[in-house]
C-alpha positions as CSV (number, residue, x, y, z in Angstrom):
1,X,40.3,95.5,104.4
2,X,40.5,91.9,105.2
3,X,38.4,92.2,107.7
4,X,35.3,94.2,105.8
5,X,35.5,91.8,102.9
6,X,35.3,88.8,105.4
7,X,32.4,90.1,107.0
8,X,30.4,91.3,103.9
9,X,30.7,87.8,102.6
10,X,29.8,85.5,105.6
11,X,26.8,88.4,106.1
12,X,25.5,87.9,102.8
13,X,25.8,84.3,103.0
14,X,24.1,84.0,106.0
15,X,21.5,86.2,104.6
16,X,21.0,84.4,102.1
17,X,20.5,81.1,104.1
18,X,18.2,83.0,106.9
19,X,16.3,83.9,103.5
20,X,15.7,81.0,102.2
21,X,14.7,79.2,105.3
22,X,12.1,81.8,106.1
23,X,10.5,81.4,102.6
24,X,10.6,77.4,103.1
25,X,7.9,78.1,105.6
26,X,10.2,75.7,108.0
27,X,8.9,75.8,111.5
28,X,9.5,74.2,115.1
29,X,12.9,72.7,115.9
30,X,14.3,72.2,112.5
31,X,14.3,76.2,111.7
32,X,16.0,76.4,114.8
33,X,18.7,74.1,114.3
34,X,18.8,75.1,110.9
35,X,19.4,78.8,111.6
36,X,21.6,77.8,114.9
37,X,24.1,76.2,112.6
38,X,24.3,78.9,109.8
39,X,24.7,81.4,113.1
40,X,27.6,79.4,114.6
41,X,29.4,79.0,110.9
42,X,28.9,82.7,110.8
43,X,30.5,83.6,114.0
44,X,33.1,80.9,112.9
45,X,34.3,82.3,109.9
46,X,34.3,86.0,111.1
47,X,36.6,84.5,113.8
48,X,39.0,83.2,111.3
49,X,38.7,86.4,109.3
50,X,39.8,88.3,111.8
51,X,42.6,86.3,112.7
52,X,43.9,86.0,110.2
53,X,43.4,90.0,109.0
54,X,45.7,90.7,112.7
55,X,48.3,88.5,111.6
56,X,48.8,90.0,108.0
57,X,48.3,93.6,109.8
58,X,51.1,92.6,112.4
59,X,53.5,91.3,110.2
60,X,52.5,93.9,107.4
61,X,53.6,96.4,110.7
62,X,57.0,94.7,111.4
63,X,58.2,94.5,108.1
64,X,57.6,98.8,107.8
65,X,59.3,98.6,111.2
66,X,62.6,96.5,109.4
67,X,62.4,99.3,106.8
68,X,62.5,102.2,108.7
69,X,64.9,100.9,111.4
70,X,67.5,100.2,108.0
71,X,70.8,101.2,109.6
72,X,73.4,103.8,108.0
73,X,75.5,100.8,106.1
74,X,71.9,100.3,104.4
75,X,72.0,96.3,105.0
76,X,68.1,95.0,105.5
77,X,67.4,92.4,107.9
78,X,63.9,90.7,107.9
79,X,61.9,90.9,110.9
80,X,62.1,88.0,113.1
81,X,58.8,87.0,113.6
82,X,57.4,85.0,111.3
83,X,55.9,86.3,107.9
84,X,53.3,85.1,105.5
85,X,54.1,83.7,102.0
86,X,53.1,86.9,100.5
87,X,54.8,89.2,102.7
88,X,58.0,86.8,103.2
89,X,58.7,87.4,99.3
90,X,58.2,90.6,99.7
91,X,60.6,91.0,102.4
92,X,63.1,89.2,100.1
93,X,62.5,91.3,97.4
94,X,63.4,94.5,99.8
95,X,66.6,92.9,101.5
96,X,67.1,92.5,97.3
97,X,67.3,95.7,96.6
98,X,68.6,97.3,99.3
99,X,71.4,95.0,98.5
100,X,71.8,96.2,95.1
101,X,71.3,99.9,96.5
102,X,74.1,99.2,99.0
103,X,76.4,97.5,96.6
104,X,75.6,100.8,94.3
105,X,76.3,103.3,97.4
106,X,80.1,101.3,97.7
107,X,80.2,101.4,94.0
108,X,80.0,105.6,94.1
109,X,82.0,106.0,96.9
110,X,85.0,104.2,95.2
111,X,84.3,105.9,92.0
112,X,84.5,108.8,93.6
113,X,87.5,108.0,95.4
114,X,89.3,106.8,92.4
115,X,88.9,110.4,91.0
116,X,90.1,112.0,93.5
117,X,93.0,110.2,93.4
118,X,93.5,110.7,89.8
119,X,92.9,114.1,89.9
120,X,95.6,114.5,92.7
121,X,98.2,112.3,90.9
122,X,97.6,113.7,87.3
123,X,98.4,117.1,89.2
124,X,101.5,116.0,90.6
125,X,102.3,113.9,87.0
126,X,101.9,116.8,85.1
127,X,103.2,119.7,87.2
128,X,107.1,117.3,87.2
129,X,107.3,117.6,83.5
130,X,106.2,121.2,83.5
131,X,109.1,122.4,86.3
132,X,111.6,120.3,84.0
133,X,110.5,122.3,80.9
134,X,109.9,125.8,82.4
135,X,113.7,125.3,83.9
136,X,114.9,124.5,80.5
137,X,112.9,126.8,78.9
138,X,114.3,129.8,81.6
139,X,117.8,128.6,81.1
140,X,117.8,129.3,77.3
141,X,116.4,132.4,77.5
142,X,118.9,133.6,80.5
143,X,121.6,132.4,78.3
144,X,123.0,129.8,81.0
145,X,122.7,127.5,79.0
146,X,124.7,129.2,75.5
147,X,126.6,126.2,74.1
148,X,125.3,124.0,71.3
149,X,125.7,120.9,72.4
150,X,123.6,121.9,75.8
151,X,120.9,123.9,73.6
152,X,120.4,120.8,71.5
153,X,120.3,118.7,74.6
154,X,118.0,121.0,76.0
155,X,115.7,121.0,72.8
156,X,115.6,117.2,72.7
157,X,114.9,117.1,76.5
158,X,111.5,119.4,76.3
159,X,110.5,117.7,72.9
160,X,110.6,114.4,75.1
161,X,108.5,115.7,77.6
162,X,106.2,117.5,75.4
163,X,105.5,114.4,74.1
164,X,105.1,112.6,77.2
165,X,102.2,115.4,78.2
166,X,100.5,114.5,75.1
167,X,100.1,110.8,75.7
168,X,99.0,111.6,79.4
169,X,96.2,114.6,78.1
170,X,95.3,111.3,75.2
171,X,94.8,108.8,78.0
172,X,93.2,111.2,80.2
173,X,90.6,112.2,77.0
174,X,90.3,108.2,76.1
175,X,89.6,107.2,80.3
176,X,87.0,110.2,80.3
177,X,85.0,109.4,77.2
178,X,85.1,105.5,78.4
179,X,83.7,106.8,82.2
180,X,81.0,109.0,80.4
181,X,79.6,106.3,78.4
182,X,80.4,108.3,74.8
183,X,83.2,105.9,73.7
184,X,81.7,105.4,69.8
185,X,82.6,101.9,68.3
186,X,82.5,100.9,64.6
187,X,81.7,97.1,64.8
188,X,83.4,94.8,62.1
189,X,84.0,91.5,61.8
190,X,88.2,91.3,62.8
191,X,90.5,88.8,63.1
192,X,92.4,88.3,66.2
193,X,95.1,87.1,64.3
194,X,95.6,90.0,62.2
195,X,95.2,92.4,65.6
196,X,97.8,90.6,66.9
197,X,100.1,90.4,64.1
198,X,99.8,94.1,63.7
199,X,99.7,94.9,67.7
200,X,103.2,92.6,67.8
201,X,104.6,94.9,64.8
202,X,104.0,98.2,66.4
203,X,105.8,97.3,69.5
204,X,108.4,95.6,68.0
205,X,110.9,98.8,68.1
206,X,110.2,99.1,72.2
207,X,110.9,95.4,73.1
208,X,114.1,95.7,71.1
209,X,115.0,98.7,73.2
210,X,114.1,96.9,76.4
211,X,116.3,94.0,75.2
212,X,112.7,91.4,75.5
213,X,111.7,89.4,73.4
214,X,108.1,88.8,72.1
215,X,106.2,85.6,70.7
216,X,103.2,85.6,69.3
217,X,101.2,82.2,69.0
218,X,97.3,83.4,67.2
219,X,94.9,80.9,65.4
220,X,94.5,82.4,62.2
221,X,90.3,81.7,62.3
222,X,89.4,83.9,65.4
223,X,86.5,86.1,64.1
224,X,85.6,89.4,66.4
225,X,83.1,91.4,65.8
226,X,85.0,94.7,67.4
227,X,86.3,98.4,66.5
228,X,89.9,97.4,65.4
229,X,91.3,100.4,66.6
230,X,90.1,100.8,70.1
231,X,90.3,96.8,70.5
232,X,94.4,97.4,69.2
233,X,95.1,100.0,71.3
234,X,93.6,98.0,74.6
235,X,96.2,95.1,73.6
236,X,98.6,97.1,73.2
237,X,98.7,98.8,76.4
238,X,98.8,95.1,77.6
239,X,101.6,94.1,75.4
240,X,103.6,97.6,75.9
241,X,103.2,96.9,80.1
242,X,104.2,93.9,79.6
243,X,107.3,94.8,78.2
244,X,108.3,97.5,80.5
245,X,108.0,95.0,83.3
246,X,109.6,92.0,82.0
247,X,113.4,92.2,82.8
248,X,115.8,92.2,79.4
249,X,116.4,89.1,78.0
250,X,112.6,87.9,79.1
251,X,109.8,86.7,77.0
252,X,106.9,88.3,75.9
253,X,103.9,86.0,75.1
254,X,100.9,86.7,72.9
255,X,98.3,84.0,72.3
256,X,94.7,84.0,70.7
257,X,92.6,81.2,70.2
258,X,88.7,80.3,70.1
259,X,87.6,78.5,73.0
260,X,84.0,77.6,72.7
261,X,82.1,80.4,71.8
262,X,84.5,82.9,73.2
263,X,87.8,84.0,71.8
264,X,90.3,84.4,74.5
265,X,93.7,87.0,73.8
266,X,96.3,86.2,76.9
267,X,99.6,88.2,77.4
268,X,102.0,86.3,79.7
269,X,104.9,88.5,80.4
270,X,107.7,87.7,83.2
271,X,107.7,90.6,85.4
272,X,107.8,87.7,88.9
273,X,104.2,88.2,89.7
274,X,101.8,91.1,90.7
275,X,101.4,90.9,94.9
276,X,97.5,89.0,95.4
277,X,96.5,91.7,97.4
278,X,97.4,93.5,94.7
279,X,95.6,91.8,91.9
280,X,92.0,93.6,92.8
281,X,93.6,96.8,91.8
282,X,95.4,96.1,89.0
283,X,92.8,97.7,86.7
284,X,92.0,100.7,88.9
285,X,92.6,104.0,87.6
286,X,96.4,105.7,88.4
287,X,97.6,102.1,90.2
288,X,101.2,101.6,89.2
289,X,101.4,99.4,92.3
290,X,103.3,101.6,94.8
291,X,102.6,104.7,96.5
292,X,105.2,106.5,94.9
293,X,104.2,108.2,92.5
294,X,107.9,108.9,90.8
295,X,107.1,109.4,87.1
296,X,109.2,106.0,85.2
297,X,111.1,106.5,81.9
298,X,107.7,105.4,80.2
299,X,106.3,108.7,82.0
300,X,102.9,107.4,81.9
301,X,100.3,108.0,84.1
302,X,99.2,104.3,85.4
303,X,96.1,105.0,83.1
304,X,96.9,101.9,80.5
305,X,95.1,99.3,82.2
306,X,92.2,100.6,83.2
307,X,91.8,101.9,79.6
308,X,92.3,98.7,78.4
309,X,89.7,97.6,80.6
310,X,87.3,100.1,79.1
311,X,87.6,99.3,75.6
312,X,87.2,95.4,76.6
313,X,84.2,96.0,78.6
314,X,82.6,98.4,76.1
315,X,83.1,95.1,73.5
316,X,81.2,92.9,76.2
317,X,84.0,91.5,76.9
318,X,86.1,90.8,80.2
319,X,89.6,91.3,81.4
320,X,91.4,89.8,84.2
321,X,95.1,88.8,85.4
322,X,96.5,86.1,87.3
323,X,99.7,85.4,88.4
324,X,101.1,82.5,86.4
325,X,104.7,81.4,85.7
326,X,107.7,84.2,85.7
327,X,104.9,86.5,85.6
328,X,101.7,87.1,85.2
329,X,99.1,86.3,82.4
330,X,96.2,89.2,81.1
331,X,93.5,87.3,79.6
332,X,91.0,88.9,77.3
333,X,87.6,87.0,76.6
334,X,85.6,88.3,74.0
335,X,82.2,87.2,72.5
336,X,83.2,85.3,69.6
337,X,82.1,86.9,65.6
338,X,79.6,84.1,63.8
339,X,79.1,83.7,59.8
């Protein structure tokens, strides 16, 4: 194409010139030099056409050779030889997105991986509860189990972990409506105060149990615009794992304040720190932080966190942990609510 659009043009300019020259009615040496300089400037710029048209076809060539030679890992590398402005942002542009299609490929794969996992440890989760139950449950009707104190025992024991089924099928519902993107939120201007107040309330029974005590330090003037309900029940998860992994007779800290045009909720437990190679993973699906998966006396299903981590994200906001302390600080940021 380069190479037809070079030679129609210097053809027709020549032409043009050849025409002109012949009407001037110029004869003897001076047509001759005349039509010996528009023939040299011809050949000239067909030369440079042409050049110039191989080099953009050769380079056009090795940059379709760099795509199809993309390897398995789907990383683009550039051809080595040298590229024209054009086709050098255009090789950027594809080492770009194959980037982004790679990162996306990694992305699926974990995803994927993560629910493999949670569908093999919810299985084992639930099926410990259900062999407690069913053994109850076959004990009372053999009669082995006849006295009242036992039976009542018995009773209280399968209520317990009837209830702990229902809070893992609730996390399990909440965590699937978060992945497929159906998570409904009624916006309304909140304070972060109030969410804390009431969040530090609710728990206040379980950090009593746990012998911990909690402290709550919130700026009263912390607007939100969130759904009060799912934005509670993500700091509460953070609030409740905070307490079941601060030893009795630790602290509990719960601060909000605005910072800029963000307003930032942090949780500072003292549970002696979270591992750094650990940290990554904190918010993954089913991590409790060791392979065991030996149900605890909350009987939970490591799903907390990354519902937290949900809800947050579904606000546009962001959640991360760091060690800090006798423990380890969660820090929600969150868009701060204008007038």
């Amino acid at each position: 194409m380069l190479a037809v659009v070079a030679a129609v043009t210097v053809s027709a300019t020549l032409a043009g010139v050849v025409a002109i020259t012949l009407a001037m009615i110029i004869e003897g040496r001076p047509k001759n030099i005349v039509l010996t300089v528009v023939a040299i400037g011809g050949l000239v710029g067909l030369g440079v056409a042409l050049v110039n048209a191989r080099t953009v076809v050769r380079a056009s060539r090795s940059l379709v050779t760099a795509v199809e030679n993309v390897p398995p890992s789907g990383r683009f590398t550039p051809p080595p030889t040298p590229l024209p402005a054009e086709l050098r942002t255009i090789g950027a542009a594809l080492e770009q997105a194959y980037e982004r299609l790679r990162l996306g490929r990694e992305r699926e794969r974990a995803l994927e991986s993560a629910r493999r996992e949670l569908v093999a440890w919810v299985s084992h989760d639930l099926r410990t509860p259900l062999a407690g139950m069913r053994a109850m449950v076959e004990a009372l009707e053999d009669g082995v189990a006849d006295d009242p104190e036992t039976v009542k025992r018995y009773h209280v024991q399968i209520r317990v972990e009837v209830d702990r089924l229902t809070g893992m099928v609730e996390d399990l519902f909440e965590l699937s409506r978060i992945h497929a993107g159906s998570l409904r939120l009624s916006l309304a201007r909140t304070g972060l105060g109030d969410l804390v107040a009431d969040t530090l309330a609710a728990v206040e029974p379980l950090a009593r149990a746990e012998r911990v005590r909690l402290s709550g330090e919130a700026d009263p003037h912390v607007p939100v615009y969130a759904d009060a309900g799912h934005l509670g029940r993500a700091v509460r998860n953070l609030v409740v794992n905070a307490i079941r992994h601060t030893p009795a007779g630790g602290t509990v800290l719960v601060r909000a304040a605005a910072d800029g045009t963000a307003a930032r909720l942090s949780v500072l437990d003292g549970c002696g720190g979270i591992p750094e190679e650990d940290l990554p993973r904190v918010f993954d699906v089913a991590f409790r932080g060791e392979a065991a998966r030996t149900p605890g006396p909350d009987g939970g299903a490591g799903l907390g966190l990354a519902i937290a981590r949900g809800i947050v994200e579904a606000h546009d906001g962001e959640i991360g942990v760091v060690n800090e302390g006798p423990g380890c600080r969660f820090t929600i940021t969150l868009p701060l609510g204008r007038a």
